[in-house]
N, C-alpha and C positions, 0 to 999 in steps of 0.2 A: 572550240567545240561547244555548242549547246549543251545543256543539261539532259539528260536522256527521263524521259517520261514514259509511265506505262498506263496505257488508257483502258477501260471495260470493254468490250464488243462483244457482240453473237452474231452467230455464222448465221446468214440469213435463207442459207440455201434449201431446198424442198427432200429433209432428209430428219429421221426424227429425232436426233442425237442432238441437232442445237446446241453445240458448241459453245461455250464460254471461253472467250478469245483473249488474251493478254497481246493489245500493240504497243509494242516500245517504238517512241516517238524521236527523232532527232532532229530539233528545230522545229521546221513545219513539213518533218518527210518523215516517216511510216518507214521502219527500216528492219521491224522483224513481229509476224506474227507466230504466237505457239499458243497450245491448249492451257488452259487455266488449270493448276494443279490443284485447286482452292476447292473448283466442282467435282463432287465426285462421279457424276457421270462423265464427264469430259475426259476424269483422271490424267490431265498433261500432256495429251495427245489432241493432234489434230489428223485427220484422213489426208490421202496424197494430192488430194484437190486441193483441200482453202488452205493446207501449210503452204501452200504455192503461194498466196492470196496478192503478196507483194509485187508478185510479177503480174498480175492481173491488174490492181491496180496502178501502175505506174507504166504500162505496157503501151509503148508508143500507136498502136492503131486503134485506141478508144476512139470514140466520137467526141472531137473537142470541142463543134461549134456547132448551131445549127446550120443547114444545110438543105436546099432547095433541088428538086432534081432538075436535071438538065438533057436528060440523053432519055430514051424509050423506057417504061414501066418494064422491070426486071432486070436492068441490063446496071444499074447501081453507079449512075455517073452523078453528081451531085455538083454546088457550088457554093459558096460558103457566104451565109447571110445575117445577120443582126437579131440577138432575142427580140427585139422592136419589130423587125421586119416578121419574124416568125409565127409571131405571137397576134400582129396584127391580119397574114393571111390569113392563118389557121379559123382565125374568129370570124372574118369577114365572110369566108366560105363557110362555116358552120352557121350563123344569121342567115345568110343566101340558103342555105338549103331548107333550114326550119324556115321561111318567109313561105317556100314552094312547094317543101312536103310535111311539113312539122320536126318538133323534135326528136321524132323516133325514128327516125329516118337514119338520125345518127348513133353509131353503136359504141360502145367502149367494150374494149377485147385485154384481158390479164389473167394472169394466175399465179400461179405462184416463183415466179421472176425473184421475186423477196418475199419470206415468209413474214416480214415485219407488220404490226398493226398498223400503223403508220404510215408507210411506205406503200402496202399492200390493200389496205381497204380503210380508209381512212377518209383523207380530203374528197378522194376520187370518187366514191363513193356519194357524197354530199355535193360535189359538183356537179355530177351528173345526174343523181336524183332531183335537184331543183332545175336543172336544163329540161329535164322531162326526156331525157333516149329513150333510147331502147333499153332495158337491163340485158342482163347475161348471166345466164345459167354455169356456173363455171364445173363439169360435170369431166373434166376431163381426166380427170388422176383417180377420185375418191368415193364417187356419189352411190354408185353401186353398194361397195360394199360398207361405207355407211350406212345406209337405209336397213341394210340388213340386217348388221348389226345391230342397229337402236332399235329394231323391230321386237328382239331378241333378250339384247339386255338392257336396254332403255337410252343408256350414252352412250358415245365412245368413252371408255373408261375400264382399264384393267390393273392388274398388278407392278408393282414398280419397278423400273427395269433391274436394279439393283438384286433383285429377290430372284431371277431366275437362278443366280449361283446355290442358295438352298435347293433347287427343283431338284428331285431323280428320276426326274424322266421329261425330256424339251422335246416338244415336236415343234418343226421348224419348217412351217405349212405355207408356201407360196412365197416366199424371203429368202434372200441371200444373202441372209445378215452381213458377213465379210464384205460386200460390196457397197449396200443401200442403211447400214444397219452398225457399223462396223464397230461402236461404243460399247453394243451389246454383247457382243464375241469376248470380253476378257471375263463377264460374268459366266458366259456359258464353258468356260475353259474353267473358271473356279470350280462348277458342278461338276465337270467332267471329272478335273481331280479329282473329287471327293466319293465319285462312282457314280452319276447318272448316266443316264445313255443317252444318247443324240440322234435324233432319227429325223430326215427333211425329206420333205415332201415336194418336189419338184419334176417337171417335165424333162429337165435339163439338167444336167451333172454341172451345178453351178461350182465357184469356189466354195460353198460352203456348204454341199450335197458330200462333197470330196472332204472335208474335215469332219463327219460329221460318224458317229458310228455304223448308222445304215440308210442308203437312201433307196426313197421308193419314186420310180415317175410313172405319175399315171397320165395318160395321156390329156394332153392341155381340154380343161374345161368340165371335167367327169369328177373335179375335187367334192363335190355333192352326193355322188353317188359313193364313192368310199366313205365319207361320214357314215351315211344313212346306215350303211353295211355295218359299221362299225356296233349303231347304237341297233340294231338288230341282234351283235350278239350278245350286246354290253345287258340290255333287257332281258334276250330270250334266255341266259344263262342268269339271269338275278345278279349279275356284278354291280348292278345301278347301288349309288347311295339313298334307299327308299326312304330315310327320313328325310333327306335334304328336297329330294322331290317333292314329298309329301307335303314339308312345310314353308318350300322356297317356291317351287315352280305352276304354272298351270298349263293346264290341256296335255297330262300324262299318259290318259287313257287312250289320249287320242293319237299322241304320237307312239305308243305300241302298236295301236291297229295299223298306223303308216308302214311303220319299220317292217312289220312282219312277211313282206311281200320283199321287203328287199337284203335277200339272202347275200351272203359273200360269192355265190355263183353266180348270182344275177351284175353283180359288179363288177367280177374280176372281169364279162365278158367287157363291160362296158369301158374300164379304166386300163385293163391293161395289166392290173398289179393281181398275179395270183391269192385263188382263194383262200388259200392255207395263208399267206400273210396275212390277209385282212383280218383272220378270225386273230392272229398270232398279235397282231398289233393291237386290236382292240381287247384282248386281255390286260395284254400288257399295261395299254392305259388305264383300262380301269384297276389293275392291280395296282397299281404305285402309288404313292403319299411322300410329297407334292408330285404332283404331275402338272403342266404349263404347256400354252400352245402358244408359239409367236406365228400370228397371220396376217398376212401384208396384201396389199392389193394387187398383183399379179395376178390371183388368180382372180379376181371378179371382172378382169376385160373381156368378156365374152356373155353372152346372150342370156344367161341362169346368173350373172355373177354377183347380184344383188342377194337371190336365194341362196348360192352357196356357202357365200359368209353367214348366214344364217343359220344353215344346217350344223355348219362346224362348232358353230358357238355355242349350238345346243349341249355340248358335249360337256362342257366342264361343270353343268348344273344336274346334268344327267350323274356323273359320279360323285358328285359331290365336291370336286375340287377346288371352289370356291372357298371352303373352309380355311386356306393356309395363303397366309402371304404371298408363298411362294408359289401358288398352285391358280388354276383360272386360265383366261385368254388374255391377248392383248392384240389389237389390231392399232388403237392409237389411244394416248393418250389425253387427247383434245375436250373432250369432253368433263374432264375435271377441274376444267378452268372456269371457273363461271362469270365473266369478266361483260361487260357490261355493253356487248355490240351495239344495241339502238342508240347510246349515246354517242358513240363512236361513229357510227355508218350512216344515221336518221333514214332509217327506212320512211320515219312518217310521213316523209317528203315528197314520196313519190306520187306521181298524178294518177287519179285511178282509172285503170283501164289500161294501164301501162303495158306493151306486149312485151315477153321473156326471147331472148333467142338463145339456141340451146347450141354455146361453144364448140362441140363435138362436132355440131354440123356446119359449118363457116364456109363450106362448101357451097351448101345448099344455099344459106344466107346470101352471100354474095354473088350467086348468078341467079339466087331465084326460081332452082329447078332442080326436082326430087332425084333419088337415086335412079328414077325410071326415066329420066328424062321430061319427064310433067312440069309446069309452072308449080313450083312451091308456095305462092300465093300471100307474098309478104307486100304487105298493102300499110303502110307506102314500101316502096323497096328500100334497101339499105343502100344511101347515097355517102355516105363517111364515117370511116372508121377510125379511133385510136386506139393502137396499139401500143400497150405498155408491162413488163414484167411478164414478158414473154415472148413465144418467137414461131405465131403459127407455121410459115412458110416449113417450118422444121417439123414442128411436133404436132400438128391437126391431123386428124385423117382425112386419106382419100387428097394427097398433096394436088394433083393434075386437077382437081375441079376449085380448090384454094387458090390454086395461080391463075386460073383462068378469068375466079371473080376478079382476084386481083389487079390484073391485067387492064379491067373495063376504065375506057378513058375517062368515063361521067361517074366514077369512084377517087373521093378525096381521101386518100390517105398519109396517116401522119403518125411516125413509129419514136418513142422517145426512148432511147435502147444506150448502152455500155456503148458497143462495137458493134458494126455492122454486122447486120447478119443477113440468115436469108431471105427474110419479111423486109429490111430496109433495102432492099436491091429494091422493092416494090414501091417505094413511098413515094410521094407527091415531098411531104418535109419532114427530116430527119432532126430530131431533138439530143442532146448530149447529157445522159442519167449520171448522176452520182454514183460511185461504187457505197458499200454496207462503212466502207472507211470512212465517208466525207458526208455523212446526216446520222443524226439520231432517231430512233425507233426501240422500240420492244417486239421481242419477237417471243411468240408463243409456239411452246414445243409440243409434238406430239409420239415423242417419244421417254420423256419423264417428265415429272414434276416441279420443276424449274421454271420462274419467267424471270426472263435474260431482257437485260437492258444493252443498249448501244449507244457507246458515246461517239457523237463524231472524232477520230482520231487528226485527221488534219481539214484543213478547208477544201473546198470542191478544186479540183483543176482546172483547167483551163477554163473553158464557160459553162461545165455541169450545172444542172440542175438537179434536186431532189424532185418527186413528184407531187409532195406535198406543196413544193416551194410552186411549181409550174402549173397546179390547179388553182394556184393565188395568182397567179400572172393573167391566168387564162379568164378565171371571174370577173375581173375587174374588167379585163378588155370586152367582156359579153355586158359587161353594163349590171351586175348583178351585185345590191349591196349588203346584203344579210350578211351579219355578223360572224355566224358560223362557218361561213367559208375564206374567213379570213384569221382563224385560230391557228394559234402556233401551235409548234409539235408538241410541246412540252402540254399544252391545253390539251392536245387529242389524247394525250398519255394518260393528263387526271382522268378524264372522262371515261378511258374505256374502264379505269380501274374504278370507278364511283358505285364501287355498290358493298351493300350491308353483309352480303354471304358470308358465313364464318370459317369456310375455307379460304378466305383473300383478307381475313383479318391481317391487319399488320403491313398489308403489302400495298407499301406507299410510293410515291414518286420518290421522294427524297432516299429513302429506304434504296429502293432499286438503283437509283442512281450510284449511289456512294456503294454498295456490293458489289454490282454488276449482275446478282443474280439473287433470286429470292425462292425457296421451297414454298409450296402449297403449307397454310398452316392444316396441315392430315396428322395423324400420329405415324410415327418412324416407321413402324410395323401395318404397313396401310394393307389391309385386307375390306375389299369394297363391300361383300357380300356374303362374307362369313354367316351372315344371319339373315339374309336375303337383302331387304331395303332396296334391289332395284327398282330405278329411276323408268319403268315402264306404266303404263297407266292400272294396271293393277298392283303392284307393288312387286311383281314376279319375274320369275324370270319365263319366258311367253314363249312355252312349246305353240302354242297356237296362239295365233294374234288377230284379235278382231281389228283391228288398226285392218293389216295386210286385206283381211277380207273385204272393208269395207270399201277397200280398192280395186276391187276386182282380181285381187291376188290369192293364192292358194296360202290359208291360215295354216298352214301345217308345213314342214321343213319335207322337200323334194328336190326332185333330178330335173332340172332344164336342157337339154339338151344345149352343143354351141350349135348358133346359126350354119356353121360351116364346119362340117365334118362328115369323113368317108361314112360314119354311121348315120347322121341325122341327116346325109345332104348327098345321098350317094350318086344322083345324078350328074350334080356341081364337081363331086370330087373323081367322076370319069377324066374328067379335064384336068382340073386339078388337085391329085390327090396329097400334096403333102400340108400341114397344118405350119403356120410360119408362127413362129414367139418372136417377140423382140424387148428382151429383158435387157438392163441397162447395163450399158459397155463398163466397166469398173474404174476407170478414168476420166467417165464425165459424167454430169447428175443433170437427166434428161438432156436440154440441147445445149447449158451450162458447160463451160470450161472446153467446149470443142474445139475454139478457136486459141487456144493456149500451146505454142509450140512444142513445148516438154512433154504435157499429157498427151496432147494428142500423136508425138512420136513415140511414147510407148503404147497408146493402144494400135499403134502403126495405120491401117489402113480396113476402110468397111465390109468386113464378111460374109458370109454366112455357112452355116456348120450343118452340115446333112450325113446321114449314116452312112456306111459302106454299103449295106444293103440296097438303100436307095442310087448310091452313089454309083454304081458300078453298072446298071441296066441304063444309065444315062451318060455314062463312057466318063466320068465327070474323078477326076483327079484335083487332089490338095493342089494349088495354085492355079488352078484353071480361073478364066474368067469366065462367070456364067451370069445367064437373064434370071430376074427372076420373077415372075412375071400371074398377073390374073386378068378379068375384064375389065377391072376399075384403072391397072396400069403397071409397068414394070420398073425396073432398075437392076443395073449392073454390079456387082463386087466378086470379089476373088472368093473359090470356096475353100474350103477347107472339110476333109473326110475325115470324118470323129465319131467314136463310139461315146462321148458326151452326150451325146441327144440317141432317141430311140427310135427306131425304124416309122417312118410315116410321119414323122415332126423336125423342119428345122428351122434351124435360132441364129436369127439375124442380128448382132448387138447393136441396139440403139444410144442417144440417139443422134448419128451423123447430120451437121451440113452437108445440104447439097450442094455447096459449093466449095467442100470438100470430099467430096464425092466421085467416082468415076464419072459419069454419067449425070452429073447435076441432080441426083431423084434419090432418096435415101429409102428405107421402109415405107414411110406411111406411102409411098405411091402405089399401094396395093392395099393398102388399110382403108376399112370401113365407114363408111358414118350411123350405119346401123347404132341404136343402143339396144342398152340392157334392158331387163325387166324393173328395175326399180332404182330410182336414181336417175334412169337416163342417159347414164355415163357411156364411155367412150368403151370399143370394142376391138381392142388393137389388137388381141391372141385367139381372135375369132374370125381365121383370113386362111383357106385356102388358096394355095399356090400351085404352080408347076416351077422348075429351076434345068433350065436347059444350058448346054456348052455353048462359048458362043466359037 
């Protein structure tokens, strides 16, 4: 028996806990991974997904070789070809098409497949900015309520996750920590000890609306208008902390005039959640010391969701709550890295004039025509695409206009993927990725303070490629000899971390290598804004934002209505009146681990959950099969009658292959390509439905 080794890793999956991994090695096989007891957010725990991780990697229907299709676009018949052979089509037809449309013709499509710098926006990044594509708006998880938030308090950047166990009082606003979060739940079980109270703000009685002391659901998309309500009473009763305002924040005057119009009457009609709470919770808030809001992007999929996060944020500078460690928002921690992207990604590469295509819309992209049926007007049109660290066919909106582009015979596409998935049924050539075990990278958290290295634990299998390794293959064969695209990973590592900022003092390759994980040099006790110092262009935190306005955006924290609702859209919702969520199934992280036999036989089969109320005028009983269906397009799954969700709203868990699927069609085959107000982002909880028996 070999000598058993235990190697560094981070979980590289799109979740903010970033994991620090302990693989014990035997030989050249990976034979047990568990949480690092070393990290204390980790604390020795890993979630039911990547403790699995071993059967992931070593799971006999990975994609072992490249592969050439052979049978009709979508139908996934493939035949097994030579990195030589792959490498040399791939290229030949990307020259062939720049010769005849240029090189924006050709798109690069990812996201966050692997959170790793590396892996994730790296080589890829540098090789396609010197080809001259198209870029890509990657607008589909975050962008919204990014925007709003840095609108608001400058970064993404709050309190450390560790500190909500001091809070006595967690509001758990649009998150379902136990599922997307779940590192965080042993801190908020420490507070709960100690006497705070737990209150979540959810549409849907998630698992962690059901742990939580009191849940409120207000109907999907109105999470703006209970703010707003809130800081109506927080003001009109003088509960505000008026020194912190006074000397932390600006446009105060201005957001009392807002607020004053928007009573707790005026929102309870709109959300759903009585008036008597609203006033009752926004004391409460402002009464408590620390008080803490964890706010996830759930709620910014919909048409305000940019301003929403915005509004909310306003809240913790409005009381003051910024003062304590313990106290403030957090939506992510991203923004406390200050790590060195231009050297890492070379924007300055890019040829100017270069057009953006906005990922959300991949629909439009590839056939070229708006949601109304109009030519969308992409001059040259998009003639090849690669897809990498991600699985549109699954997780785009509006799937039925996705597969349609995809379908078009004069479209090259080329997916470099784990395991087949829904998007490689579509390919022209199928490429074989490295799992997070078999390359190195750093992966950067957005859920604490930590930057996590990864060591390769065993070599690549069969003929995996990493993607760094495969944009070296790819350069070369395109005739491209610049230097920079032929840096190893260990090179992209120094680079992203090359800079002076004296929160990254100390934090070296060697360093991270030999740890596995390294803290922000921050003081233990990191309170960002105890004395304001927001990273906004005034130094404040920005009740009004000339930024917003000089966008044609309203400078002051408001109600957006959703695109789609019985309220704002009552003709749309004659037809169909129910609102669809599709919040992530607890077994798999977005379209990640779907194909993993165990997970996926505990989340058993694709549902969705509608109330009795609703359920019962449509004859529609637990295990029935029903449509569920709008004009962009339907899909079938078993329902299930639950008073989980509230009358007029139901929750589909995302998010399934359709080719695990009843019906081949998961959610997004009635999801939008509409965006938000800012950012641009994706609007997946902004979708009227009807749901009939079938």
């Amino acid at each position: 028996m070999a000598k058993l080794t235990v190697v560094h890793a981070a979980c590289p999956h799109d979740c903010p806990d970033t994991c620090s991994i302990a693989v014990t090695v035997d030989g050249d096989r990976a034979v047990k991974v568990e949480g690092n007891a070393a990290h204390a957010n980790t604390a020795g725990f890993l979630c039911a997904k990547v403790s699995k991780y071993i059967d992931r990697v070593y799971d006999p229907n990975r994609v072992q070789y490249p592969m050439r299709r052979v049978g009709a676009k979508g139908e996934g018949k493939f035949e097994r070809i030579s990195w030589d052979d792959a490498i040399a089509e791939i290229t030949a037809r990307w020259k062939a098409t720049i010769a005849e449309h240029g090189p924006q013709a050709i798109l690069p499509y990812s996201y966050a497949g692997t959170m790793g710098l590396v892996q994730g926006q790296g080589m890829d990044r540098r090789f396609f900015h010197r080809m001259g594509a198209s870029l890509l708006d990657r607008t589909i998880c975050a962008t919204a309520g990014s925007v709003g938030y840095k609108a608001t308090i400058g970064l993404s950047i709050g309190p450390e996750a560790n500190r909500f166990a001091e809070a006595k009082l967690i509001l758990i606003w649009g998150s379902n920590t136990l599922t997307s979060n779940v590192h965080l739940w042993p801190f908020i079980l420490q507070a709960k000890k100690a006497g705070a109270r737990v209150v979540t703000i959810d549409p849907y009685r998630t698992r962690t609306a059901a742990a939580s002391d009191e849940h409120l659901a207000p109907l999907p998309g109105t999470d703006a208008a209970l703010a707003l309500a809130m800081m109506h009473v927080i003001i009109g009763e003088n509960l505000h902390d008026a020194d912190y305002v006074e000397k932390y924040t600006l446009g105060f005057e201005q957001l009392r005039e807002r607020v004053r119009e928007w009573t707790p009457a005026r929102a309870a009609e709109i959300t759903g959640i009585e008036a008597d709470t609203i006033i009752r919770l926004a004391r409460e808030y402002a009464g408590t010391t620390p008080a803490v809001i964890r706010i996830n992007y759930g709620l910014q999929r919909h048409a305000g969701g940019g301003m929403a996060v915005r509004t909310i944020a306003c809240l913790p500078a409005l009381t003051g709550a910024w003062r304590d460690a313990a106290g403030g928002i957090l939506l992510s921690s991203s923004g406390t890295f200050p790590l060195n992207y231009p050297a890492l990604e070379r924007p300055d590469l890019i040829p100017p004039g270069t057009r953006t295509i906005n990922m959300s819309r991949l629909g439009e992209a590839l056939t070229n025509t708006d949601e109304f049926g109009q030519p969308a007007g992409f001059d040259p049109p998009v003639k090849a695409i690669y897809v990498y660290n991600s699985n549109p066919v699954a997780v785009a909106p509006d799937q039925g206009q996705v597969t349609r582009g995809l379908a078009r015979e004069d479209l090259f596409t080329v997916v470099h993927e784990q395991f087949f998935t829904d998007t490689t049924d579509w390919a022209d050539i199928v490429l074989p990725a490295t799992t997070q075990l078999e390359h190195m990278d750093v992966v950067k958290p957005y859920g604490h303070l930590s930057l996590m290295f990864n060591e390769p634990a065993i070599a690549p299998l069969a003929e995996a490629r990493s993607n760094s390794d495969v944009f070296r293959l790819l350069a070369r064969a395109m005739g491209y000899d610049e230097l920079y695209l032929y840096e190893t990973d260990e090179q992209l590592i120094r680079a992203v971390l090359a800079t002076d900022h004296p929160w990254l003092e100390g934090m070296t390759f060697e360093r991270l290598r030999a740890e596995g994980h390294v803290r922000l040099n921050l003081p233990e006790r990191f309170a960002p804004f105890a004395e304001g110092n927001f990273p906004t262009p005034s130094g404040k935190c920005e009740f009004y934002s000339a930024t917003l306005e000089r966008r044609g955006l309203d400078p002051l924290p408001t109600y957006i209505p959703p695109r789609e609702s019985v309220q704002s859209n009552p003709k749309l919702a004659e037809r169909f009146p129910l609102a669809l969520i599709s919040p992530p199934a607890h077994n798999f992280l977005n379209s990640s681990f779907v194909n993993q036999d165990k997970l996926r036989k505990v989340e058993k089969e694709p549902i969705v959950e509608i109330h009795p109320w609703d359920a019962a005028p449509r004859r529609i009983e637990t295990g029935a099969t029903v449509r569920v269906f709008n004009d962009r397009g339907e899909f079938s799954v078993r329902a299930v009658v639950s008073e989980k969700t509230r009358p007029g709203v139901a929750m589909a868990p995302g998010i399934w292959w359709a080719k695990f699927s009843p019906d081949g069609r998961n959610v997004n085959a009635t999801t939008s390509q509409a965006v938000t107000d800012m950012g641009e982002g994706a609007t997946f909880y902004d979708n009227l439905v009807e749901i009939a028996a079938i």
